[in-house]
C-alpha positions as CSV (number, residue, x, y, z in Angstrom):
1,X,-39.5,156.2,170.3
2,X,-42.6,156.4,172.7
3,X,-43.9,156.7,175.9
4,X,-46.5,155.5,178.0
5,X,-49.5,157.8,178.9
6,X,-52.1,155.5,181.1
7,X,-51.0,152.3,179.7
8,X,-51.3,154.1,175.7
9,X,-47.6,153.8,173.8
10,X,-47.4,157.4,172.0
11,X,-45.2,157.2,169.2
12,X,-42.9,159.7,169.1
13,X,-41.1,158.7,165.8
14,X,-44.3,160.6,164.1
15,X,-43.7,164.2,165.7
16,X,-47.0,165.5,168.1
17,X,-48.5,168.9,168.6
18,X,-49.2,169.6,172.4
19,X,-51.6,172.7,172.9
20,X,-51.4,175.2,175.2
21,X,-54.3,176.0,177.7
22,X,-53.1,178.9,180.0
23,X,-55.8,179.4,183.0
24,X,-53.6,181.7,184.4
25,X,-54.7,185.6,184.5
26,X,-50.9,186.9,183.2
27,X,-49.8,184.9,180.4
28,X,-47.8,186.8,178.2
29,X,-49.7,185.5,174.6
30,X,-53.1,184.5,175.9
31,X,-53.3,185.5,179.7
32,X,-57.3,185.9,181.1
33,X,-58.2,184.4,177.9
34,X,-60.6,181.5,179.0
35,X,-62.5,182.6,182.1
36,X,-65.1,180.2,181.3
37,X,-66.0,176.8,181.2
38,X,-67.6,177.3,178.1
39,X,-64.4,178.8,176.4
40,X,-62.0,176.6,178.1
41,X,-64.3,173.4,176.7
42,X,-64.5,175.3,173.2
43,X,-60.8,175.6,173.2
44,X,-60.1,171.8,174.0
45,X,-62.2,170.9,171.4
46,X,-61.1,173.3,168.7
47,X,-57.4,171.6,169.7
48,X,-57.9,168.5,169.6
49,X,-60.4,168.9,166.3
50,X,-57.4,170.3,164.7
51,X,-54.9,167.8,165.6
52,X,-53.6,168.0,169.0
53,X,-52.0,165.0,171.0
54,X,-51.5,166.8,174.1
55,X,-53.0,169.1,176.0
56,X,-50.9,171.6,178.2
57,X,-52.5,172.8,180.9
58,X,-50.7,175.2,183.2
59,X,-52.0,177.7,186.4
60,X,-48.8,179.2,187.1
61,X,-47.8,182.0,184.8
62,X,-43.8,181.5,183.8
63,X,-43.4,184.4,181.6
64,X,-40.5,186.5,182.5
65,X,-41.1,188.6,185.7
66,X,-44.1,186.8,186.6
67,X,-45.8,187.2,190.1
68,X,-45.3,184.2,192.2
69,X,-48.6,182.9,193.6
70,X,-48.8,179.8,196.4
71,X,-49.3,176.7,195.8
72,X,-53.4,177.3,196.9
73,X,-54.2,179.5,194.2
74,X,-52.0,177.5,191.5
75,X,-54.4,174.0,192.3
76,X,-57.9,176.2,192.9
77,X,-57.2,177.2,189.2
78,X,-55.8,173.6,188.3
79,X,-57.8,170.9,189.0
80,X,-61.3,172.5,188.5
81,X,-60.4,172.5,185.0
82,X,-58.9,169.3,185.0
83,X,-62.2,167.5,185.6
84,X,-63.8,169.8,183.2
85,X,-61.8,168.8,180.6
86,X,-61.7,165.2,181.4
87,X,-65.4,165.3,182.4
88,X,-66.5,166.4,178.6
89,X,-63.2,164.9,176.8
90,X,-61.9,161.6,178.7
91,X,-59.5,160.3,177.1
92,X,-57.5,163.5,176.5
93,X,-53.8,163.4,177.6
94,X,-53.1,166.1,179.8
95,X,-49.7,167.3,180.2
96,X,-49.8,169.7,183.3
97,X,-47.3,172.4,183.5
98,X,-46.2,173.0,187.0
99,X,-42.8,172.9,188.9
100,X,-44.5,171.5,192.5
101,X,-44.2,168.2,193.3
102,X,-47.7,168.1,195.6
103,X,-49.8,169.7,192.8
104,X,-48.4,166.9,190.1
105,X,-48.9,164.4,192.5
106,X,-52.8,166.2,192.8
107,X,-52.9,166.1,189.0
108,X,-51.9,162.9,188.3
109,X,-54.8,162.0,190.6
110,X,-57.2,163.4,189.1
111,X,-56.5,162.3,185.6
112,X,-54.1,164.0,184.3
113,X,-51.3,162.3,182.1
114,X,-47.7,163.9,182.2
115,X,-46.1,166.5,183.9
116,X,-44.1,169.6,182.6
117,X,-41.9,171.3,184.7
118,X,-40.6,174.0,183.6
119,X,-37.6,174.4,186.1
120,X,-36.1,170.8,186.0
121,X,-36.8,169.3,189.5
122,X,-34.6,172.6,190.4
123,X,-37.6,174.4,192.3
124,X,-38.5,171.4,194.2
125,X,-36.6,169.3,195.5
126,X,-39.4,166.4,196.1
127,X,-40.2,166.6,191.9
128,X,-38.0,163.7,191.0
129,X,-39.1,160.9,193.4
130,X,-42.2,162.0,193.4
131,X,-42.2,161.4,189.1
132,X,-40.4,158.0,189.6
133,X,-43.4,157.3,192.4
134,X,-46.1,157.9,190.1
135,X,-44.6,156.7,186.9
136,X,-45.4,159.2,184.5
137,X,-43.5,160.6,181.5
138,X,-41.9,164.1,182.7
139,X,-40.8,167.1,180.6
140,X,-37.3,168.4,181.6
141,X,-36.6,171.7,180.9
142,X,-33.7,173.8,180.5
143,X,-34.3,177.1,182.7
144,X,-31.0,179.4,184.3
145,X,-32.7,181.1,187.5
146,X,-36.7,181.5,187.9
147,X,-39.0,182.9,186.1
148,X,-39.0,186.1,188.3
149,X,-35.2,186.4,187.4
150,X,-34.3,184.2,185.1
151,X,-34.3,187.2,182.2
152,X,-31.8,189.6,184.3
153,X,-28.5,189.1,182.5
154,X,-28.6,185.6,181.8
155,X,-25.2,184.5,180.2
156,X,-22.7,181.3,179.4
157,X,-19.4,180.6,178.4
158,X,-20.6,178.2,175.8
159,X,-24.5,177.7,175.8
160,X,-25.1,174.6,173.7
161,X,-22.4,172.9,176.0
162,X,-23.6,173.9,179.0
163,X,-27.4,173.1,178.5
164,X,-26.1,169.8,177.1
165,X,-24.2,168.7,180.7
166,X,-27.5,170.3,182.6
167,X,-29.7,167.1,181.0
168,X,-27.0,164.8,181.4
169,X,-26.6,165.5,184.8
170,X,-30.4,166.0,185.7
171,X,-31.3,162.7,183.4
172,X,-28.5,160.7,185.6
173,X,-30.6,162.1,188.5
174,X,-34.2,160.9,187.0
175,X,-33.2,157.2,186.5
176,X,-32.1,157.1,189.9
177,X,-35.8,157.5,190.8
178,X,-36.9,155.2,188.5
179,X,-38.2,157.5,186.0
180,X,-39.0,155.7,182.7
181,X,-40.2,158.7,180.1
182,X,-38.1,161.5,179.9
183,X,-38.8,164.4,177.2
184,X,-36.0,167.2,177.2
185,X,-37.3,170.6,176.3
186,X,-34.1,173.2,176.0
187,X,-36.2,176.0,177.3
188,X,-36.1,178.5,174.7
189,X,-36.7,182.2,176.2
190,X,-36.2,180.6,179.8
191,X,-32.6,182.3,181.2
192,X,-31.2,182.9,177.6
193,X,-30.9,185.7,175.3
194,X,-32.0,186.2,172.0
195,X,-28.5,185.2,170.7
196,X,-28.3,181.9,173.0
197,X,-32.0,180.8,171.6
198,X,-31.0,180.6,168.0
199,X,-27.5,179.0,169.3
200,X,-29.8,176.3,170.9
201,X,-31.8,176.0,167.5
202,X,-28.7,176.0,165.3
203,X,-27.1,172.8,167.4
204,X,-30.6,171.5,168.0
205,X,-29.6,168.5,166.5
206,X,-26.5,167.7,168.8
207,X,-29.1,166.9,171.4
208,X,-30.2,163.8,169.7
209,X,-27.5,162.3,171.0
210,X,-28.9,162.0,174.7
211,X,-31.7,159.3,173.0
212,X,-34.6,161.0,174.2
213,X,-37.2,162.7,172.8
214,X,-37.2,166.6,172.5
215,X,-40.2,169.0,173.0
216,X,-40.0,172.4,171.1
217,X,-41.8,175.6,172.7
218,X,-41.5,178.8,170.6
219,X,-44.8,179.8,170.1
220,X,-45.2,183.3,170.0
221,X,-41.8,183.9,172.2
222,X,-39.8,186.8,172.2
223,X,-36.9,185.4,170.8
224,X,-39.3,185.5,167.6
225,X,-41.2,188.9,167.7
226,X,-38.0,190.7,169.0
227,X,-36.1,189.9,165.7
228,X,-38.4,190.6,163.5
229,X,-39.4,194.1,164.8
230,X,-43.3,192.6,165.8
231,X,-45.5,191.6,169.0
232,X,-47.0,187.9,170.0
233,X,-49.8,188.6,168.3
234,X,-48.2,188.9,164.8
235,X,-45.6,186.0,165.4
236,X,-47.8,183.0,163.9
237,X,-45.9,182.9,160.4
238,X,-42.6,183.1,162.8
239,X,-43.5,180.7,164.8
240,X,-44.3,178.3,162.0
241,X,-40.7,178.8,160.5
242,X,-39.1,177.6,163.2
243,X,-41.3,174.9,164.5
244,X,-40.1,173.7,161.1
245,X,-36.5,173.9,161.6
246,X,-37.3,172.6,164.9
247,X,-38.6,169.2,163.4
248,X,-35.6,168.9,161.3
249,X,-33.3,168.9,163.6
250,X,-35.1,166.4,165.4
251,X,-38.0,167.7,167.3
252,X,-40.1,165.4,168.5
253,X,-43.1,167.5,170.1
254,X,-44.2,171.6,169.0
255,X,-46.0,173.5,172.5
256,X,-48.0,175.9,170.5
257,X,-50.8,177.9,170.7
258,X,-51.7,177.3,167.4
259,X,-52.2,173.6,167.0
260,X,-53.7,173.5,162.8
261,X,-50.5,175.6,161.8
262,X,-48.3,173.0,163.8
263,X,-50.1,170.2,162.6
264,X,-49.7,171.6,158.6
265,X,-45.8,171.8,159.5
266,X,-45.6,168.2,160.7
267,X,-47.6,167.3,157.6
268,X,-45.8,169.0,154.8
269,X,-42.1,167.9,156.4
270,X,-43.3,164.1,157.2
271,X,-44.1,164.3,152.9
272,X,-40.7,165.1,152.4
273,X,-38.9,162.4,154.3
């Protein structure tokens, strides 16, 4: 199983750590965190010392009830950083993580590798044919609603089922525009409840059966903290624990924040198998 970054086949049969490198203000784990070029530079590099594939870069804060900002603001954060990063680190692969056609397209251009969008092609209309266009792999993800209301009473009749007919539907869609690499992320914490996340992680597995490869982003959600009576802060261990159930049902990719701890899980379970 791999896809093509830049003319580089990434095998995904050996699972990958992407980091994450919010540059927005509001994030709900790391928000306003690197201000600097210095500490965004000293965050790549601890990253990809410590194991990372990917790098996630995203401008536009998703967390539940977020403030919407225009497409301006989300590329004067962007692509600054892009070139930093790329400037000091070129051959990193950047994944960015936005739901706008225009500003992937901008990305792409200035060197980034993949694109993450968080809402599906649902957002923007242009996001599909604009993917197939530039022939990059794309991250499809699972969302009900935005991300300004996507946490107001979100429910299902049958979760697992439903999410399953959203990729088949949207995947359909994608090869219609020609769109080679397509990485399914089920959206954990992204229009579900508590319950419907560990539904999702229980029948993980069942969405092998779409033949793509699946990206799992728990770090430091809700879903985790919430359970266990903690905050984001304290939610490393948890996260860990289910990155690992995560890879054995057939994760293929862990978005974290913590890339050494995801790395140690892909390790230890890769000695195992």
């Amino acid at each position: 199983m791999t896809i093509n970054c830049k003319g580089e086949l990434i095998d995904l049969s050996s699972p990958k750590v992407m980091g994450i490198l919010n540059v927005t203000p509001d994030s709900f784990f790391d928000g306003g965190k690197y201000k600097s070029d210095h500490a965004i530079l000293t965050q790549v590099e601890k990253m990809l010392t410590e194991g990372a594939t990917f790098i996630d870069v995203g401008a536009y804060s998703s967390r539940p009830g977020a403030a919407h900002i225009s497409e301006e603001i989300e590329l004067q954060r962007l692509l600054p950083i892009l070139e930093l990063i790329l400037a000091k680190f070129p051959t990193t692969l950047i994944s960015v993580d936005t739901f706008r056609s225009t500003i992937a397209k901008k990305s792409i251009e200035t060197g980034a590798s993949l694109i993450n969008d968080i809402s599906g092609g649902s957002i923007d209309t242009n996001m599909f044919a604009t993917i197939g266009k530039l022939k990059v792999p794309y991250i499809l993800m699972h969302i009900k609603g935005t991300p300004q209301n996507m946490q107001q009473n979100p429910s299902y009749t049958d979760v697992t089922s439903e999410v399953l007919y959203y990729f088949s539907e949207k995947i359909a869609a994608l090869h219609k525009e020609k769109v080679n690499d397509v990485i399914i992320d089920l959206g954990f914490g992204f229009g579900k409840t508590t319950a419907h996340n560990y539904e999702l992680l229980k029948n993980m597995d069942l969405f092998q059966k779409l033949e793509l490869p699946i990206l799992t982003g728990v770090s430091r959600k809700s879903m985790l903290y919430k359970l266990l009576d903690s905050d984001a802060k304290n939610a490393l261990n948890a996260t860990s624990i289910v990155n690992t159930i995560a890879l054995q049902k057939g994760s293929n990719i862990l978005r974290v924040h913590d890339v050494k701890e995801a790395v140690e899980c892909v390790k230890i379970l890769e000695q195992i198998q």
